[in-house]
C-alpha positions as a printed NumPy array, in Angstrom:
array([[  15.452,   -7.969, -116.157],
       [  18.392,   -9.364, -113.721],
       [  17.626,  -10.117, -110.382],
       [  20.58 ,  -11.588, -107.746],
       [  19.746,  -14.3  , -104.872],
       [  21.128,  -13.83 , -100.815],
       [  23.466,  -16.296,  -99.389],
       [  21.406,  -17.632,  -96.27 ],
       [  24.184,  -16.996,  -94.436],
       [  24.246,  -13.252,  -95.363],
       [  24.554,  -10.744,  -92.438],
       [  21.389,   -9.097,  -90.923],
       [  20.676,   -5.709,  -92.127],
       [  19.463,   -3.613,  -88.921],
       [  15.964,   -3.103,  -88.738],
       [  15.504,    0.979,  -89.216],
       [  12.066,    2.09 ,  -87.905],
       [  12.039,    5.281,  -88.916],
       [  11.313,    3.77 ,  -92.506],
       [   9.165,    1.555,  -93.893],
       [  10.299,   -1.971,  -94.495],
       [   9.061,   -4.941,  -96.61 ],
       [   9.547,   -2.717,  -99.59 ],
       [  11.19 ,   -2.044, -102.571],
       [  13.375,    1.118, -103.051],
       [  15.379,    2.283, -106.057],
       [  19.041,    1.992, -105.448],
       [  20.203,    3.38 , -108.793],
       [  19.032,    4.462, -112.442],
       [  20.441,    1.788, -114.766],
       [  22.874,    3.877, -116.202],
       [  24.736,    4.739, -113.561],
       [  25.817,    1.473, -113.402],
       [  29.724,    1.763, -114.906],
       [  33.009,   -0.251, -114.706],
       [  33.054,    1.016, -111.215],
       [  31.495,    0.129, -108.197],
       [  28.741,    2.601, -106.959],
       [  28.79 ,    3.811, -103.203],
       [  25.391,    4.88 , -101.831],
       [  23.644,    4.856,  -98.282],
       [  20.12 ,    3.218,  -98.336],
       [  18.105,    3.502,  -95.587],
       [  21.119,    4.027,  -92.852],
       [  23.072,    1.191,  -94.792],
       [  26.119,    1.723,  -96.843],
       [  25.167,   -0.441, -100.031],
       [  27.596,   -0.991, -103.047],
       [  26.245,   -1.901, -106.283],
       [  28.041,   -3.339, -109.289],
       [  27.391,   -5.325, -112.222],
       [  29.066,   -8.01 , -113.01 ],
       [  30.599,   -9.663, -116.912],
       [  26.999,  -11.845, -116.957],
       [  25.252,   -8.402, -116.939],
       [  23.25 ,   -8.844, -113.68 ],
       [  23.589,   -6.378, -110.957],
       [  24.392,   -6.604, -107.664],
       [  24.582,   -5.235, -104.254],
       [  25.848,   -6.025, -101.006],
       [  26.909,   -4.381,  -98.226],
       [  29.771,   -1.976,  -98.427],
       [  32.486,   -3.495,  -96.247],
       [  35.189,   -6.294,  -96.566],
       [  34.983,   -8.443,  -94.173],
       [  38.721,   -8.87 ,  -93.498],
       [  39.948,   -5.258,  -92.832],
       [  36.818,   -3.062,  -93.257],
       [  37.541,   -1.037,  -96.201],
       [  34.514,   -0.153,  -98.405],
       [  34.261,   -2.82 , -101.258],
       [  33.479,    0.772, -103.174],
       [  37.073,    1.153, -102.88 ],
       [  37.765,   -2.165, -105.144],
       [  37.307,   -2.947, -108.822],
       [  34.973,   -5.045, -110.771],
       [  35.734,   -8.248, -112.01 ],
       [  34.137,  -10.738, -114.408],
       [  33.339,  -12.657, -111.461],
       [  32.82 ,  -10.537, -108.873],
       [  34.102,   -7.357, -106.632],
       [  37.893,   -7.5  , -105.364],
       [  38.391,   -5.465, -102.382],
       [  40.94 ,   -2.755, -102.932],
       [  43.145,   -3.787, -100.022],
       [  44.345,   -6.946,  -99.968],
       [  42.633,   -8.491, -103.313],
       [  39.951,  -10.447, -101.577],
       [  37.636,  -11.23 , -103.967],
       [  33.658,  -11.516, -103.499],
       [  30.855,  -12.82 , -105.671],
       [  27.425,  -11.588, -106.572],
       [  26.087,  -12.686, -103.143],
       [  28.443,  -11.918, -100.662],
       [  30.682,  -15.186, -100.733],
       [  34.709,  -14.503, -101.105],
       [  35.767,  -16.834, -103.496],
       [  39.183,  -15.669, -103.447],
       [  41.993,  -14.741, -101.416],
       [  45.211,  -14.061, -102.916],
       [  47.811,  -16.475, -101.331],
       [  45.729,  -18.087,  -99.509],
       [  43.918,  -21.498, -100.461],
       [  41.895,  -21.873,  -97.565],
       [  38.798,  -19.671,  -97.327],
       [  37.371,  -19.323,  -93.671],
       [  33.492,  -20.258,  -93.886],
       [  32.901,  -16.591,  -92.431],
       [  34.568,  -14.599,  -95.369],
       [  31.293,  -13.602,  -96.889],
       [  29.312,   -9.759,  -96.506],
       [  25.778,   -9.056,  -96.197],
       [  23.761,   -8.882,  -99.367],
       [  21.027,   -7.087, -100.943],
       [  17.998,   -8.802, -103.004],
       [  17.835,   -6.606, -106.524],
       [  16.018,   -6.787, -109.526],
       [  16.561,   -4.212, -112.805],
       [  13.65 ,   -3.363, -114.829],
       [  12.756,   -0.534, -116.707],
       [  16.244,    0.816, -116.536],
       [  15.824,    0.711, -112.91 ],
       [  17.399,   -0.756, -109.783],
       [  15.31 ,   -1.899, -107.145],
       [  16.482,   -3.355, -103.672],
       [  14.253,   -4.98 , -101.23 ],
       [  14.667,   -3.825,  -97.407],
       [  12.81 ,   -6.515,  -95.195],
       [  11.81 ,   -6.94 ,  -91.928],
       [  13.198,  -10.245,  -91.956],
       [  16.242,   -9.76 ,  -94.264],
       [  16.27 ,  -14.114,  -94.115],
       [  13.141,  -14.375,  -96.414],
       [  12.603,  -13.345,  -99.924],
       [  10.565,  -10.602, -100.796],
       [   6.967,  -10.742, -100.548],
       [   6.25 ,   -8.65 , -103.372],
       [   7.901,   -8.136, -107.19 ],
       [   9.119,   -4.277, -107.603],
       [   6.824,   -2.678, -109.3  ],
       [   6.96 ,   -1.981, -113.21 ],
       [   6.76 ,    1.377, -114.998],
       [   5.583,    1.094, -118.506],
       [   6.3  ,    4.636, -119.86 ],
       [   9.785,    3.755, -120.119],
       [   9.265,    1.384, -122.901],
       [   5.706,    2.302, -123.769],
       [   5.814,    2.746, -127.843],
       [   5.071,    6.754, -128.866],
       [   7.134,    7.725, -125.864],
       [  10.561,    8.927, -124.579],
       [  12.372,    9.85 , -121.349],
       [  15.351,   10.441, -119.357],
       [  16.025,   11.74 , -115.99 ],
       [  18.423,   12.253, -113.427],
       [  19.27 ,   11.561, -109.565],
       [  19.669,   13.825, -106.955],
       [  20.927,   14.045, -103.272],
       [  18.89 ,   16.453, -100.886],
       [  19.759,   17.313,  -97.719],
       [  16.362,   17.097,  -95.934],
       [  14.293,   14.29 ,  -94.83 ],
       [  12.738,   11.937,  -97.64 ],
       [   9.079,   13.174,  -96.663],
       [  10.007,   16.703,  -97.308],
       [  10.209,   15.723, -101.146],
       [   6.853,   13.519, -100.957],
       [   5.49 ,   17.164,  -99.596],
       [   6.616,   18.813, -102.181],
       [   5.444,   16.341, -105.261],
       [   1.854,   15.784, -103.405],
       [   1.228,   19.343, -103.44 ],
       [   1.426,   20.676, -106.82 ],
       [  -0.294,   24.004, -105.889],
       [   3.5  ,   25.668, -104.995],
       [   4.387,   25.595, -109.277],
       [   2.423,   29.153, -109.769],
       [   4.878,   30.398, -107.117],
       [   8.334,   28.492, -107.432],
       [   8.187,   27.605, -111.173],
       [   7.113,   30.751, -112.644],
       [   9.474,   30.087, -115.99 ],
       [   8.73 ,   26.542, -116.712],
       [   5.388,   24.386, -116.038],
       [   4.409,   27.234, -113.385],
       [   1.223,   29.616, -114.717],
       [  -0.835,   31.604, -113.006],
       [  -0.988,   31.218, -109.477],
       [  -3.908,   31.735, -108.752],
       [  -5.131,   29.531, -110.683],
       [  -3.075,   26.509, -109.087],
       [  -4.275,   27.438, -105.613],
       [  -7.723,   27.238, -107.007],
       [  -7.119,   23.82 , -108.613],
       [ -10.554,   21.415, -108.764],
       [  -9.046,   18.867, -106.666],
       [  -9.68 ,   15.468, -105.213],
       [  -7.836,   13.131, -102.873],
       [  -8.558,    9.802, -102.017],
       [  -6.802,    6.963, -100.384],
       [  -6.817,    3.338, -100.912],
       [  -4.553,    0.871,  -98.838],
       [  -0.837,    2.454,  -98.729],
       [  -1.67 ,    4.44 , -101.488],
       [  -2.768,    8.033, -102.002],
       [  -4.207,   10.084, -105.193],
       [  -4.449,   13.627, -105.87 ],
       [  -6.324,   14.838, -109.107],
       [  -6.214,   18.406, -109.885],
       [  -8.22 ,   19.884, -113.254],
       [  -7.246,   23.584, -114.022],
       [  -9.26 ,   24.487, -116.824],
       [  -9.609,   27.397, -119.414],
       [  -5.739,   28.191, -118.468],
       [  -2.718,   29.65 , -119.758],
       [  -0.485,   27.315, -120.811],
       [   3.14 ,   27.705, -119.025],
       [   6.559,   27.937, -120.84 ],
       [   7.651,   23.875, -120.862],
       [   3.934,   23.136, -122.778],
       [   4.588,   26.045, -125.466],
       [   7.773,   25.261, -125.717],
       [   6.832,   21.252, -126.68 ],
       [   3.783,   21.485, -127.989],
       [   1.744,   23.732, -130.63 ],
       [  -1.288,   24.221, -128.365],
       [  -3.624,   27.123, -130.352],
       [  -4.434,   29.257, -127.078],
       [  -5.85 ,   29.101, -123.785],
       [  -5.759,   24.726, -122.48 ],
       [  -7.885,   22.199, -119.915],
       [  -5.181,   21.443, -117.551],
       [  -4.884,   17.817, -115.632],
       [  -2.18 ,   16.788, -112.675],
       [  -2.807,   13.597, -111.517],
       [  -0.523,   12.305, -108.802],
       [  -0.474,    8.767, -107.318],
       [   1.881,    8.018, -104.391],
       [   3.299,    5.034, -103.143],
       [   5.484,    4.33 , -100.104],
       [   8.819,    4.181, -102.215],
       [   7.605,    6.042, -105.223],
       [   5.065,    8.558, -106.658],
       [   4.092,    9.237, -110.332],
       [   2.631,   12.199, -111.609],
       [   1.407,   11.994, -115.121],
       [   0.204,   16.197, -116.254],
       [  -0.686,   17.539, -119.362],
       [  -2.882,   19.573, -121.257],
       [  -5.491,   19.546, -124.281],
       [  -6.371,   22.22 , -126.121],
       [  -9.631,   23.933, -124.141],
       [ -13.292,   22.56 , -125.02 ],
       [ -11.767,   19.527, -127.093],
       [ -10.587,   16.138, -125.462],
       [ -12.45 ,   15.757, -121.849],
       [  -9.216,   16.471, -119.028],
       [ -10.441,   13.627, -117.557],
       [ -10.656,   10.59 , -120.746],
       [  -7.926,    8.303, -119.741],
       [  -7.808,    8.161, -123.74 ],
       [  -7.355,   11.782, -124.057],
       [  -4.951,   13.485, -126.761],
       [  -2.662,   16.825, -126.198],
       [   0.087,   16.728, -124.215],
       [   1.478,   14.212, -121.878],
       [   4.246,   14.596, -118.656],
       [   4.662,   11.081, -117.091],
       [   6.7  ,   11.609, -114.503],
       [   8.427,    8.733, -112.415],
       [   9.37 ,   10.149, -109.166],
       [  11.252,    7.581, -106.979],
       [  12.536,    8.832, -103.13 ],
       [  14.596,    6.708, -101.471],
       [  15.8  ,    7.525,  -97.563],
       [  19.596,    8.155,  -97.052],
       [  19.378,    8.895,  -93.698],
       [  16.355,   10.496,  -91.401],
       [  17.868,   14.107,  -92.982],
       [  18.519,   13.048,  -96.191],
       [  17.528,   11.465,  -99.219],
       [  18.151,   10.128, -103.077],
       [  15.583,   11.   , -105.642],
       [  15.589,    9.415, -108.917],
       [  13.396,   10.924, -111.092],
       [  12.907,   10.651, -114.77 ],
       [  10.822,   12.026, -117.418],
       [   8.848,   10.587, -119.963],
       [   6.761,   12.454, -122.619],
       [   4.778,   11.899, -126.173],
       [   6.086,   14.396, -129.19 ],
       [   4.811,   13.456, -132.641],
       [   7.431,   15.5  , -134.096],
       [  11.536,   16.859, -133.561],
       [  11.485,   13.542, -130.949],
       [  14.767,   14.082, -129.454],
       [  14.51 ,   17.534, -129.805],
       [  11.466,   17.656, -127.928],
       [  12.474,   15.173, -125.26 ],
       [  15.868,   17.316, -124.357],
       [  13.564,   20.074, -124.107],
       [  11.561,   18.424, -121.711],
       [  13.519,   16.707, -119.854],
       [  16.118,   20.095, -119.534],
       [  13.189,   22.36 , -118.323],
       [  12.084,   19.522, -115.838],
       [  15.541,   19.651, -114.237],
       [  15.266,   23.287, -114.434],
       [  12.458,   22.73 , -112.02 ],
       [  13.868,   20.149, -109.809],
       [  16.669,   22.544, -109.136],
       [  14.34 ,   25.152, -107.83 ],
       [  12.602,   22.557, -105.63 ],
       [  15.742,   21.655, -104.304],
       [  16.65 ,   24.826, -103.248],
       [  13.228,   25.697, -102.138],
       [  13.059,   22.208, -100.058],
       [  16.793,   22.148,  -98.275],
       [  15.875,   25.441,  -97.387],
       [  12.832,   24.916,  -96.04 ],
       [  14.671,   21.988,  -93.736],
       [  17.322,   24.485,  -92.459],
       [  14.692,   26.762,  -90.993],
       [  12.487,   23.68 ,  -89.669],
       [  16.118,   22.686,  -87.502],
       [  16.03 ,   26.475,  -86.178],
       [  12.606,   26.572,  -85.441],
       [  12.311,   23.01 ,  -84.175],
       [   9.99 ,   24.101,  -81.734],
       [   7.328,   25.918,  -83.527],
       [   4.33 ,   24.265,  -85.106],
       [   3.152,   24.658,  -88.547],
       [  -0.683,   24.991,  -89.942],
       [  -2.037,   23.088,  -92.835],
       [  -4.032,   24.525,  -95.65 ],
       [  -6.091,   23.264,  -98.141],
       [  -3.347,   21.667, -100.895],
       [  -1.432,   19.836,  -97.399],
       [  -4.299,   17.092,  -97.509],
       [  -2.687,   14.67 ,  -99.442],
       [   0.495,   15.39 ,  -98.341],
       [  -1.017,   14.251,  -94.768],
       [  -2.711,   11.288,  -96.006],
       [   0.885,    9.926,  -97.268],
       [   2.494,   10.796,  -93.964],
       [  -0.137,    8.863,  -91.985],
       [   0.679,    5.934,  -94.18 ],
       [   4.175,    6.147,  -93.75 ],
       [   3.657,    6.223,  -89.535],
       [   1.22 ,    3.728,  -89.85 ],
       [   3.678,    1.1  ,  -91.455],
       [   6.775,    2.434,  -89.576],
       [   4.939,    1.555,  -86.347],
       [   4.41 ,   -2.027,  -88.062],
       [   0.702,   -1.473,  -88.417],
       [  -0.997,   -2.915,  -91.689],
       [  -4.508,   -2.912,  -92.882]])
């Protein structure tokens, strides 16, 4: 784990209320972290992340503070980030420590920066209220990237809809029967008819769904060597910055669907949406499962059919925003699978309005 430590003097971030603040987001999936500087807008703020010779990341904000151009534009150094105009070079927390022909550094040649911390071949950066203090909180830790008898990968994409468009989407596991027909879809029927419960606890939400007695969809065959028909589980947990849905199936009338302990088949899915702008989003997702045999195999053949589906959410979600812009003044009705879906949104209005329990 690296973690990098604000100037005092670093530049206010602007407050943006349409988010939630006092929390940590992912900026960027370890590897993605190269000998280049990485460009991405965080919650209205152009961010650049790099890591430095000392392995730690870092991230400030992405603009020199002599002529403006995006510190994305520079290289990496051992020491730091030169800025690809006139060689100005700044260190892990904002401070220019050089300028080429030039002894004298004004006190004010510094840019904003970013508390971040990498763990679990993630990087997380805080967004506070108060961007003076340190954060309240640690980022939270995800096991099932290390967790012995397991594997994963994943991915990032860019959406062009609103962040709360993908919680929508991940919350309400009822659309696979219809969108994912080919991969971890089923019967659809039997997804709308889903035993499910919701409940909420602080800024949390989760969503259990049992589908037992069912056909088991193309991604389960295709990993594991269930016998026949399977007891079903989709258990989804979401969190302001993050959701994780671990699914699976046992073989039907063996391991209960609901023994934490239980055997079969396991999807742990890490599920991380971070706000780009109020139409637009990152999500970093990644994929972790269990194979006892062909490991790599397996895993590629997991983690390939879950991008499969993440494509046709993508399409099925930027769509979806398109005709919400043209019919922008038409209401929509809510149905049974939308009630944790709405539970998360009230959280996230609750804490953009600065309101805490």
């Amino acid at each position: 784990m690296s973690t990098s430590h604000l100037s005092p003097q670093s530049e206010p971030v602007s407050k943006a209320s349409e988010f939630p603040l006092d929390t940590w987001y992912v900026a960027a999936q370890s590897k993605e972290l190269s000998d280049k500087p990485l460009a991405r807008t965080l919650l209205n703020q152009p961010v650049v992340l790099f890591r430095t010779a000392d392995g730690k990341v870092n991230a400030l904000v992405d603009r020199c503070c002599h002529r403006q151009l995006p510190l994305s534009c520079g290289t990496i150094e051992a020491k730091g980030l030169r800025c690809g105009y006139h060689g100005l070079l700044f260190d892990g927390i904002g401070k220019c420590i050089e300028i080429p022909g030039q002894e004298k550094i004004p006190r004010k040649a510094q840019v904003g920066a970013f508390h971040v911390v990498e763990q679990d071949e993630l990087v997380w950066i805080w967004f506070g209220a108060d961007t003076t203090k340190e954060p309240l909180t640690s980022p939270p830790r995800y096991p099932y990237h290390s967790e012995p008898g397991f594997v994963f990968d994943g991915d990032v994409y860019h959406y062009n809809a609103p962040y709360q468009l993908v919680h929508d989407n991940l919350l309400d596991l009822s659309h696979l029967g219809y969108v994912h027909l080919h991969t971890i879809g089923g019967d659809a029927n039997t997804h709308m008819n889903a035993q499910m419960d919701v409940t909420t606890e602080g800024d949390s939400v989760k969503v259990v769904r049992y589908m037992r007695n069912s056909t088991p969809p193309p991604t389960y065959t295709a990993a594991y060597p269930f016998k026949d028909k399977i007891d079903r589980w989709q258990q989804i947990e979401f969190f302001v910055s993050h959701l994780r849905i671990w699914t699976g199936a046992v073989d039907v009338n063996t391991d209960a669907v609901d023994d934490p302990n239980r055997g079969g088949f396991h999807m742990r899915g890490l599920h991380c949406v971070t706000p780009e702008t109020s139409e637009s989003c990152h999500y970093f997702w990644t994929m972790a499962t269990n194979p006892s045999t062909n490991i790599e195999e397996t895993k590629a053949k997991v983690v390939d059919q879950t991008r499969f589906t993440f494509d046709e959410d993508k399409i099925v979600i930027e769509a979806q925003f398109k005709n919400m812009q043209k019919f922008d003044d038409q209401s929509m009705i809510d149905i049974h699978v939308d009630t944790g879906a709405n539970q998360a949104r009230r959280i996230i209005k609750r804490l953009c309005e600065g309101e805490t329990l």
